[in-house]
N, C-alpha and C positions, 0 to 999 in steps of 0.2 A: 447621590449627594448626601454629606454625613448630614445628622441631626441637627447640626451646630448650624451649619450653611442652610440650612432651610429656613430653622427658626430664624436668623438673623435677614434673610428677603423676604421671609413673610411678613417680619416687621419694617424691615424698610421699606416696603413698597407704600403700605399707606401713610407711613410718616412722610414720607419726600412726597410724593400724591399732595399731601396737605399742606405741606410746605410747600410746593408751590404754588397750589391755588392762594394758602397765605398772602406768598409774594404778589401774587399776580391780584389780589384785592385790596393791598395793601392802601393804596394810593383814594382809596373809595370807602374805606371804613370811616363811618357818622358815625359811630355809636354815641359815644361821648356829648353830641349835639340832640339826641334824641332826648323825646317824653320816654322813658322808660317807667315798669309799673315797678311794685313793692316785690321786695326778691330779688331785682336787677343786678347781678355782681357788678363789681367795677372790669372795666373789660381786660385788664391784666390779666385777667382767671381765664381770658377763653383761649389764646393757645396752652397756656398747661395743663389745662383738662383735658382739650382736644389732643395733645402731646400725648398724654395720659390713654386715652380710650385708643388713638392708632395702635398704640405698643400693643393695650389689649386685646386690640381685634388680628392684630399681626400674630401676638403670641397662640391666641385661639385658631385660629388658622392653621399655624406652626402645629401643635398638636395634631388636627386633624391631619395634616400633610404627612408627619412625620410617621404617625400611624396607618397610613393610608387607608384612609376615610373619605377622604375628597373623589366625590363623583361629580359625573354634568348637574346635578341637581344643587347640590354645595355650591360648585366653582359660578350655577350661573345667578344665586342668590346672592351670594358673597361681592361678587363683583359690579350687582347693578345694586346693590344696597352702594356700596361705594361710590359708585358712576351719581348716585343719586345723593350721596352726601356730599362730596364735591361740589356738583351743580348751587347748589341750597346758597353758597354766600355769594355765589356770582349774580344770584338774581338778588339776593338780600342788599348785600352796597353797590352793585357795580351799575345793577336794572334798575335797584330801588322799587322793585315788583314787590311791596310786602305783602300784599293780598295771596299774591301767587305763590311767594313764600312760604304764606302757611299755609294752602294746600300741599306744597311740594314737599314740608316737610311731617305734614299727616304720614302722605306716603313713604316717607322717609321712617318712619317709627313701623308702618302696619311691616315694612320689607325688615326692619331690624328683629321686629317680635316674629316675622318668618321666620329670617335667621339661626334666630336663638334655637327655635324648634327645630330647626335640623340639625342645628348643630349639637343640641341637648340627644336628638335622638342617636346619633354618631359618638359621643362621648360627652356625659356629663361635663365634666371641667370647662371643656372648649365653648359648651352652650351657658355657662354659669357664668364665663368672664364678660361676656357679651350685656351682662343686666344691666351694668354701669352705663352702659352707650345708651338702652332701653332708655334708662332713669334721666340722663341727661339730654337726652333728643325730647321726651318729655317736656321736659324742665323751658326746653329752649322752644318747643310748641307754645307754651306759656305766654313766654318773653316774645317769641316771632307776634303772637293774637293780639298782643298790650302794646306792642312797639307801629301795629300797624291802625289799632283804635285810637290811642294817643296820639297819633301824627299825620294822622289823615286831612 
């Protein structure tokens, strides 16, 4: 498969992944009705960052693929980091689990900061695009802790 073809499914795979769990939570997104803490975007901002971080994790990928670097250890990080970032808003509006939430997305950051370390040790670039998702699953640990103390 040329370069071009690879990069181009390793980004679509999580963009359409999150686009559909999008669609498929769509109908169950409170945000807007919630106590939200300080910091809180307006929710416009969460698919084009999440838009945003698939490209990056598609492109990081892409690299490692393209260069073949992808081993079982990569492919089985890479994919349950995924499996487990999907999950995350199904239980957030659809369960309205927020407690479990933010465990699930603890685990969500500790499998990103695995990530990044394999993918840092396989090639710099591919582990460096990854910090944004790091920073932003963070960010949203924040917001999951405040969203679930505020409205309990």
């Amino acid at each position: 498969m040329s370069n071009f073809k690879t990069y181009i499914k390793s980004i679509l795979m999580p963009v359409i992944a999150g686009g559909i769990v999008g669609f498929i939570i769509s109908g169950f997104i409170d945000y807007d009705t919630l106590q939200k803490p300080a910091l809180a975007p307006p929710s416009i901002f969460f698919p084009i960052i999440w838009t945003i971080l698939y490209i990056l994790m598609g492109v990081s990928y892409g690299i490692l693929k393209t260069n073949n670097l992808v081993d079982p250890k990569i492919d089985s990080i890479y994919y349950l980091q995924l499996i487990v970032n999907l999950l995350w808003p199904i239980a957030f509006f659809i369960f309205k689990a927020r407690l479990f939430s933010f465990i699930w997305i603890i685990l969500l950051a500790i499998l990103v900061a695995i990530m990044i370390y394999r993918f840092w040790r396989k090639n710099k670039i591919a582990g460096l695009l990854q910090i944004p998702y790091l920073l932003w699953t963070l960010f949203a640990t924040y917001l999951n802790l405040f969203v679930y103390i505020l409205n309990k």
